[in-house]
C-alpha positions in Angstrom: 36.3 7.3 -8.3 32.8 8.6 -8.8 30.8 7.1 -11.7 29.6 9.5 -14.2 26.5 8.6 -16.4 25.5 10.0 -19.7 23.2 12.6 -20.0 20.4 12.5 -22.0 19.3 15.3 -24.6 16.5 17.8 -23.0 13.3 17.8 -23.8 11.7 21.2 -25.4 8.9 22.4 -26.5 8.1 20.2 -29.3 9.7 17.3 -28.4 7.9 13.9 -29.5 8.0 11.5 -26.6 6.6 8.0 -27.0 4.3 6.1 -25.0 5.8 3.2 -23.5 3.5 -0.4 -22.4 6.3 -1.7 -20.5 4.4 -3.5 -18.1 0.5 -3.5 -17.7 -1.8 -3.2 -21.3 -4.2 -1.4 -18.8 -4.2 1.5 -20.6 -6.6 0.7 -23.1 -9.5 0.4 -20.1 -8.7 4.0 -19.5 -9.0 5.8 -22.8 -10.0 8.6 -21.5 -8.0 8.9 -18.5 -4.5 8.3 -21.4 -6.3 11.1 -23.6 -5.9 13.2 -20.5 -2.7 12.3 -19.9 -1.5 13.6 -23.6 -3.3 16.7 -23.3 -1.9 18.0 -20.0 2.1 17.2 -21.2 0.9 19.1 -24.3 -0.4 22.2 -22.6 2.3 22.5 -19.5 5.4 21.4 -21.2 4.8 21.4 -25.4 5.5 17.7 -25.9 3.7 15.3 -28.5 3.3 12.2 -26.9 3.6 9.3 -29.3 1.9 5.8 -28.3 4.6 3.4 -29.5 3.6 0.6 -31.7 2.4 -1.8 -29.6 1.3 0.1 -26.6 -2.2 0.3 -26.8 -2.8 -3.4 -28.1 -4.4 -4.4 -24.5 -3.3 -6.4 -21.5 -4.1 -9.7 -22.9 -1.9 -9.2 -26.1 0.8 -7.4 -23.9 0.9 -10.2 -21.4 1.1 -12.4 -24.1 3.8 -10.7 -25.6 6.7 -9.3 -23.6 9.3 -9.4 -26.6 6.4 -6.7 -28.4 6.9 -4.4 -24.8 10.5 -4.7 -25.0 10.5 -4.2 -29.4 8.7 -0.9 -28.3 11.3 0.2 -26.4 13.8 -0.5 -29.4 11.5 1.3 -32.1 11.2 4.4 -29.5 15.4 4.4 -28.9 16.2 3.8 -32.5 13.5 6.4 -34.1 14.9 9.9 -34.8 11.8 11.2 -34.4 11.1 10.2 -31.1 13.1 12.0 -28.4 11.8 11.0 -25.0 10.3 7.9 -23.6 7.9 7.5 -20.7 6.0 4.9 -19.1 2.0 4.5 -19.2 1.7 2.7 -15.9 3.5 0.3 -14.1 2.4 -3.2 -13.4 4.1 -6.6 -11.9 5.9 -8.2 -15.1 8.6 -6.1 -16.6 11.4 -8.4 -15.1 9.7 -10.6 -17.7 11.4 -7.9 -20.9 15.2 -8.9 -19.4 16.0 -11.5 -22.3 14.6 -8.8 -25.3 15.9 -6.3 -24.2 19.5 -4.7 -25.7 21.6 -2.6 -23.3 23.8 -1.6 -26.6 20.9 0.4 -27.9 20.0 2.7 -24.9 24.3 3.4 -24.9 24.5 4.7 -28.1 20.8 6.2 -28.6 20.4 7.7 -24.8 16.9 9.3 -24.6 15.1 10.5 -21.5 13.1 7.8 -19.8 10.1 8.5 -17.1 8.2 6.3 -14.8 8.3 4.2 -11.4 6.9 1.2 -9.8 7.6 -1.8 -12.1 9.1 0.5 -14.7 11.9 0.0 -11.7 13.3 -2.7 -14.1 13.7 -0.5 -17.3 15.2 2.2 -15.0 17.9 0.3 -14.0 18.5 -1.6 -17.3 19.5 2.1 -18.3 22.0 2.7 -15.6 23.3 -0.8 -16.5 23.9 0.8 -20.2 25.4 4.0 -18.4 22.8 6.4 -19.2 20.7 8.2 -16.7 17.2 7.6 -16.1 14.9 9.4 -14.0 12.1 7.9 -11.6 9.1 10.2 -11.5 5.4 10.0 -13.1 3.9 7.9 -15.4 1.5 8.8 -18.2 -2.0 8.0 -16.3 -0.7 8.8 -12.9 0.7 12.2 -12.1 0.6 13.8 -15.7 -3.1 12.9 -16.1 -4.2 14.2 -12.5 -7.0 15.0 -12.0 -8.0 19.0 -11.9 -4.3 19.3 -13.8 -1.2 18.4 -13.4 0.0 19.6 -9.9 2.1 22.1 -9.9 5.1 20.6 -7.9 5.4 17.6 -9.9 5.2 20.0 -13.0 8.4 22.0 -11.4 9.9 18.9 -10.8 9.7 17.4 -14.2 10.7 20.8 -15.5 13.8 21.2 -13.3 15.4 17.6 -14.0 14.3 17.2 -18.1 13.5 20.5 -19.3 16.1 23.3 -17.8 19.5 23.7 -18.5 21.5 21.5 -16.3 21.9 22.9 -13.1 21.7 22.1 -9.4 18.7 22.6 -7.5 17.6 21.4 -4.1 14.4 19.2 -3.2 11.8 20.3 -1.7 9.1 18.4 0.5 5.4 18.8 -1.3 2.9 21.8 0.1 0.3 19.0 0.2 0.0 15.7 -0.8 -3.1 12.5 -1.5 -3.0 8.8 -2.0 -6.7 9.4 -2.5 -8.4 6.7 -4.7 -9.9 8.0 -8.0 -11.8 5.9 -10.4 -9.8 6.4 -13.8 -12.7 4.9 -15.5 -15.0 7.5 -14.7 -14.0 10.4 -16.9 -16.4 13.2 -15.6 -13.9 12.7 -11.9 -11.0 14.2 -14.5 -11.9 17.4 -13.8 -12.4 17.0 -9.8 -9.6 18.2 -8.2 -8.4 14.9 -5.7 -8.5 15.7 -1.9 -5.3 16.6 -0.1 -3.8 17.0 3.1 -1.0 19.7 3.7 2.5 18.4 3.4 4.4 16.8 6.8 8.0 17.7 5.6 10.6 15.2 5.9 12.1 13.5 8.5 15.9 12.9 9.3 16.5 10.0 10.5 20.1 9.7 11.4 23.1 10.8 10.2 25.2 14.3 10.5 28.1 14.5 8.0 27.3 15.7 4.4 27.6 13.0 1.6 27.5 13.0 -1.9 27.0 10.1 -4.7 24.8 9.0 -7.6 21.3 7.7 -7.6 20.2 4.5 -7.9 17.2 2.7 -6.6 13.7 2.5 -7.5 10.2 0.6 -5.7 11.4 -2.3 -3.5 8.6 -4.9 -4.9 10.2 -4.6 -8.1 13.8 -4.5 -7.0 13.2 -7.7 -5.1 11.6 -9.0 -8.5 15.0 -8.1 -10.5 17.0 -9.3 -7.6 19.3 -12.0 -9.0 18.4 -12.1 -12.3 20.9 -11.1 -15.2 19.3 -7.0 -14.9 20.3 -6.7 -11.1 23.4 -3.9 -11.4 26.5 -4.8 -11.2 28.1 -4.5 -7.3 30.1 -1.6 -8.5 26.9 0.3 -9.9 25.8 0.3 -6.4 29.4 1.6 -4.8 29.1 5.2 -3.5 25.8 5.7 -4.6 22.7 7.5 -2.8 19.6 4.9 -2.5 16.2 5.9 -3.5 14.0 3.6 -2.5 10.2 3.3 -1.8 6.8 0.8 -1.6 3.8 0.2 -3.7 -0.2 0.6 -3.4 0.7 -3.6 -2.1 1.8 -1.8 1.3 4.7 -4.0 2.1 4.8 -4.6 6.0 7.5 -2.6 7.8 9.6 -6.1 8.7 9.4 -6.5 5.2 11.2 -3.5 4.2 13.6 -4.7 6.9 14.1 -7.8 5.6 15.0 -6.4 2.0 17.5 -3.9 3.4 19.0 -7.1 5.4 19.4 -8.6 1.7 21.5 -5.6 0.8 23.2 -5.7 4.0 24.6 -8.6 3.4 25.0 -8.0 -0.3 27.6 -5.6 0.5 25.4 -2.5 -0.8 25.0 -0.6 2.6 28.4 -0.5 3.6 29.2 1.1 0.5 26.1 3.5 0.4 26.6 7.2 0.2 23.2 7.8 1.8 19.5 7.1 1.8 16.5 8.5 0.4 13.6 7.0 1.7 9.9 7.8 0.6 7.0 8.4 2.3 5.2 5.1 2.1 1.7 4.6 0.8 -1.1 3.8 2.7 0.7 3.6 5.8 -0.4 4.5 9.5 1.3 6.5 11.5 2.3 3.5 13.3 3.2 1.4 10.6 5.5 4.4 9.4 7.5 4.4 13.3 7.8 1.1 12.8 9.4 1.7 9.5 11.7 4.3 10.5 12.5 1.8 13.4 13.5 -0.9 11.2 15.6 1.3 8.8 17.9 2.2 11.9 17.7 -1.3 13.5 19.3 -2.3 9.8 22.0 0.0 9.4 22.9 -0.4 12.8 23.3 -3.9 12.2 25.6 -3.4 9.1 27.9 -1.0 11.1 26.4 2.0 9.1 24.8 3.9 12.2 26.7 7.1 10.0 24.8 6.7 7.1 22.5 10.0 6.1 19.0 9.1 5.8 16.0 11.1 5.1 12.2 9.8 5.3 9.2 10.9 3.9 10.1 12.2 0.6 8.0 12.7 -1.9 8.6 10.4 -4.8 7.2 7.1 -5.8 3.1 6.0 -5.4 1.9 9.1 -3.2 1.4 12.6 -5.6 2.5 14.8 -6.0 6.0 13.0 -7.0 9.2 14.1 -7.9 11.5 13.8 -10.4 14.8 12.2 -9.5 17.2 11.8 -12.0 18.9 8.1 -11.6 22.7 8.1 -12.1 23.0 12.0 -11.3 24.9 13.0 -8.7 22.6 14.1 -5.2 24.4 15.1 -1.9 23.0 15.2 1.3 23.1 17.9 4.5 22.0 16.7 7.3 22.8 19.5 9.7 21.3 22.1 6.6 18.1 19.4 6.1 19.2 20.2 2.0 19.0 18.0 -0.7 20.8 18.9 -3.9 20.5 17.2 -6.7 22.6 17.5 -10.2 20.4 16.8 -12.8 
């Protein structure tokens, strides 16, 4: 039986959405680049972003602190004021939040949450509560580029928090960077970033059509929450389509293998739906073969030489970045090369 999750409320044009230090107190190094990031989600989609109480109360408070990260979430889910929640930036401690934090809150106040990377934790803490959660740009990343926020990740955000509810398929991005950009420096906010024209996707096995919800997230962090009390329950991962991608830390490709053997023998590919797989940061063209190699020397190994996978899509630490809704339904066409997505 296919798992349904709940829904969260759109956000509209005037919609206050708070500001979220789940992870990293970077943020307050980067004034300017944060003032950036509040300016652009004002002028392309209306919404007042909110820094939550504790969020811009620096690193060594925040690190000091995790039950004040985790009391931010609370005050944003509990405030009737606040209707959306999104990450600033990610970071390397969230898993730390797991004893603060209460899964009966996001159940019965479900609010849109945003971000990736170690925001991967929070994510899936909300599909553990039964509410969907969707993996696409932080504050200081994609919504503060630089020349503007790009229009593809604009589209995408629009299409999974801001339309009606309706399917729509994915597309690969026109053109895409990894391009380092000193957030420090605030007269680069107005340089447009360099980019290279998009690659498409790439299809690396599979030819039936299959359908099932998201789940997933960046692999560094899901190896983090691995076996800790916030991992999702085996049935969470039964049927579902797996999202997964790699940090700036540019995991080797044996390494990727290696996790995928984890959930191998966890019993999670043999009951995936499909695979989403995205195009990894900073890697070369060789180190992505070798990926792509080790992804079908996996599956083969777990008997699922069926499953649908596609490489080199656009979400996670490359931009422009989608917006995938976690715990909505997504099916995949193979012999079409479609990705639809129920939002």
């Amino acid at each position: 039986m296919a798992l349904r999750f709940v829904r969260p409320p759109r956000l509209v044009p005037g919609s206050r959405v708070a500001a979220l230090s789940l992870s990293s107190g970077f943020v307050t190094e980067v004034m300017g680049r944060y003032h950036a990031g509040v300016r652009q989600v004002a002028a392309g989609f209306g919404w007042e972003v909110v820094p939550a109480p504790n969020a811009l109360r620096g690193p060594e408070y925040l690190d000091a602190h995790p039950q004040a990260r985790a009391d931010d979430l609370h005050w944003a889910l509990r405030n009737p004021d606040i209707h959306g929640l999104v990450s600033i930036i990610g970071g390397d401690d969230s898993v730390r939040l797991l004893p603060f934090l209460d899964l009966g809150l996001i159940a019965d106040h479900p609010k849109v949450f945003l971000g990736y990377s170690d925001a991967t934790v929070t994510l899936n803490q909300f599909l553990r509560a039964g509410v969907m959660a969707y993996h696409g740009p932080a504050l200081l990343t994609d919504l503060a580029e630089n020349g503007g926020m790009h229009p593809f990740a604009a589209e995408g955000l629009r299409r999974a928090l801001v339309d009606e509810p309706r399917p729509f398929d994915l597309a690969p991005a026109p053109e895409w960077t990894q391009a380092h950009v000193d957030w420090e420096d605030e007269t680069a906010q107005a340089v447009r970033r360099p980019f290279q024209p998009g690659d498409g996707w790439v299809w690396l096995q599979g030819e039936r059509e299959a359908e099932g919800h998201l789940m997933g997230g960046c692999l560094e962090v899901l190896d983090m929450l691995n076996g800790t009390p916030g991992w999702p329950v085996h049935e969470l991962w039964q049927g579902a389509v797996l999202a997964l991608e790699t940090s700036e830390d540019v995991p080797p490709p044996r390494q990727v293998g290696y996790w995928l053997r984890n959930y191998a023998a966890q019993g999670l590919l043999a009951g995936a739906a499909g695979l989403l797989l995205a195009r990894p940061r900073d890697y070369t063209p060789e180190m992505v073969e070798e990926l792509h190699g080790w992804v079908r020397r996996v599956l083969r190994e777990a008997g699922r030489g069926d499953l649908p996978v596609v490489a080199n899509v656009d979400f996670g630490h490359t931009s422009p970045q989608l917006t995938l809704p976690l715990g909505g339904r997504v099916r995949l066409d193979p012999a079409a090369g479609r990705v639809t997505v129920w939002p």
